[in-house]
C-alpha positions in Angstrom: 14.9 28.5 -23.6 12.0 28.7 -21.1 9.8 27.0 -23.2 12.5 23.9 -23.6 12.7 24.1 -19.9 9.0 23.6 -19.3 9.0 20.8 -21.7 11.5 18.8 -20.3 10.1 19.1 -16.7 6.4 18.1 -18.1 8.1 15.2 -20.1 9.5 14.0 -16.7 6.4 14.5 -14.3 5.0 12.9 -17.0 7.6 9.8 -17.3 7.2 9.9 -13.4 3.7 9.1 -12.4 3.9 6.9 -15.8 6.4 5.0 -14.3 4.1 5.0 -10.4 1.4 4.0 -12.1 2.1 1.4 -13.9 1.9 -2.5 -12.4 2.9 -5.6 -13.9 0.5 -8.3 -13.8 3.1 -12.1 -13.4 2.8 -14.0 -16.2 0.5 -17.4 -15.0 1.0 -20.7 -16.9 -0.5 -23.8 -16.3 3.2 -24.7 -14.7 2.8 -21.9 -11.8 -0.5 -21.7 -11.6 -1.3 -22.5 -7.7 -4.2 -24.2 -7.1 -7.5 -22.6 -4.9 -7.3 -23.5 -1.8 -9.6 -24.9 0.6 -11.5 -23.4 3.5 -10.1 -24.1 6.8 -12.7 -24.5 9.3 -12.1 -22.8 12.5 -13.0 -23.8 15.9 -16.8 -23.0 17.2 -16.9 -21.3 21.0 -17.6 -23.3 23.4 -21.6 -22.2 24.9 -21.4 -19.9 27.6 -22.5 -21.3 30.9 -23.8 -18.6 33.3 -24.2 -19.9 37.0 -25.2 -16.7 38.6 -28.9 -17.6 38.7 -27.9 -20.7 40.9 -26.6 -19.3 43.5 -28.8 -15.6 43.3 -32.2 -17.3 43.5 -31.8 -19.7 45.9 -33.2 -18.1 49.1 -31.6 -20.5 51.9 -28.3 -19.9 50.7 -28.9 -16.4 49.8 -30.0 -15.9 54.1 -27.0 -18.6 54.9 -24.6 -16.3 53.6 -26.3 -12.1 54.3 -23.6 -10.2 56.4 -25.4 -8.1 59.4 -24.5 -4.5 59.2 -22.5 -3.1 62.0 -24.4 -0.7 64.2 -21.3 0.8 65.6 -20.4 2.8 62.2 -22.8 6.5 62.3 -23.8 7.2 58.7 -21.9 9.1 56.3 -23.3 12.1 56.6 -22.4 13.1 60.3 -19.2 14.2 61.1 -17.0 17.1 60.2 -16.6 18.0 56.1 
């Protein structure tokens, strides 16, 4: 009786991951065959334009624009903590 037992649940872990396993490939004919299709081209990026050197190197505009620090602030280090 064991023995009987054991077959039947190898026969159907067996019939199981047969059954997983197995894929069906369609059936193509010339009717439903779909044809290859063509590349789509996609869109190039645009060329990055970097204007920081414009306004960075040019000296007059660079001395037009300089902030003055305010003397009235003590450094960071004086001052209680």
């Amino acid at each position: 009786m064991v023995k009987l037992r054991v077959l039947i649940y190898f026969v159907l872990a067996a019939w199981f991951l047969a059954a997983c396993s197995a894929q069906q490939t369609p059936i193509v004919t010339e009717e439903s065959a779909v044809p290859p299709a063509t590349p789509t081209l996609l869109p190039q990026p645009s060329p990055v334009v970097d204007y920081c050197l414009d306004c960075h190197t040019d000296k007059d505009k660079l001395v037009a624009l300089a902030k003055e620090e305010d003397a009235g602030h003590g450094s960071e280090s004086e001052g209680v903590g």
